[in-house]
C-alpha positions, 0 to 999 in steps of 0.5 A, a space after each residue: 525469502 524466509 516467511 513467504 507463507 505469511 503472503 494471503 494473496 489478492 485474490 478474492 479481496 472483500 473489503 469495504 475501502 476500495 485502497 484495501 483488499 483481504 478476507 474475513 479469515 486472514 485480515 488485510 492482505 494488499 493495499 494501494 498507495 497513492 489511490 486517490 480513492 476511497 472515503 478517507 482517501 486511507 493512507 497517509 505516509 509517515 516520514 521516517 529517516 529510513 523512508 520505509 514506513 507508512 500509515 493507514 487510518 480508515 472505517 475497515 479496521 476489522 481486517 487490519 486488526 485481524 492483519 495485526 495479530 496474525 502478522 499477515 504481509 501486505 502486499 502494497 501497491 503504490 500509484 503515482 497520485 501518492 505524495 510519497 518520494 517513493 512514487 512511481 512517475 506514472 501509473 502504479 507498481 509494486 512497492 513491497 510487502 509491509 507488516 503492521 507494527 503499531 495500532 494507535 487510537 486517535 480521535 478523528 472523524 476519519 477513522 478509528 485508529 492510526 496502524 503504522 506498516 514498515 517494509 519486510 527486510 530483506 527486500 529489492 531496495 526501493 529504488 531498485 523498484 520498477 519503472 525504470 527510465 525505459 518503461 516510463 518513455 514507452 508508457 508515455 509512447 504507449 499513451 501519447 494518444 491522451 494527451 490528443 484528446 
């Protein structure tokens, strides 16, 4: 896939919104779907027609900016507490690496602005992405216990 380079990493991620991840010098550089955490709960979907595209609205937009003008890939990870149709069953997987495509003003107490991400092409289709039928009987073998206690 051409223009791996523009992928930062998740490693050593410093962000203030526990749903984002990146560094001072590169900007955003993952972010989790679905979290259930954060201050502003961070992202909301945007339903689109090609279903390929959300948007997040937060305190930490130094790093998205910083994201936006240096076109850095996202990593997303999306979790099943998310309300997307694009939720995994359970648990959390990789959902894609998406680029920021618009910085909109809004005048919310949540946040600052409004950055729309749309999904890189040429991408394993979403509904190629993992859990497959298989994975999700044994996670819930796996975690049976849970539903004892």
């Amino acid at each position: 896939m051409a223009g791996l380079s523009g992928i930062a990493g998740i490693i050593h991620l410093a962000s203030r919104e526990r749903e984002i991840g990146g560094k001072a010098s590169v900007g955003v550089v993952s972010i989790i779907l679905g979290s259930g955490g954060g201050k502003n709960e961070g992202y909301e979907n945007i339903q689109k027609d090609d279903n390929k595209k959300f948007g997040y609205r937060g305190d930490d937009t130094d790093l998205m900016d910083l994201s936006f003008g240096k076109n850095v890939w996202i990593l997303a990870i999306r979790g099943a507490h998310s309300d997307s149709v694009h939720a995994p069953p359970v648990c959390y997987r990789y959902d894609g690496l998406y680029k920021i495509t618009a910085k909109i003003p809004i005048a919310e107490k949540t946040g600052k602005y409004w950055y729309e991400l749309a999904r890189v092409e040429e991408q394993k289709p979403m509904r190629e992405l993992h859990p497959t039928d298989e994975e999700i009987d044994e996670f819930h073998k796996q975690n049976s216990w849970l539903a004892t206690n």
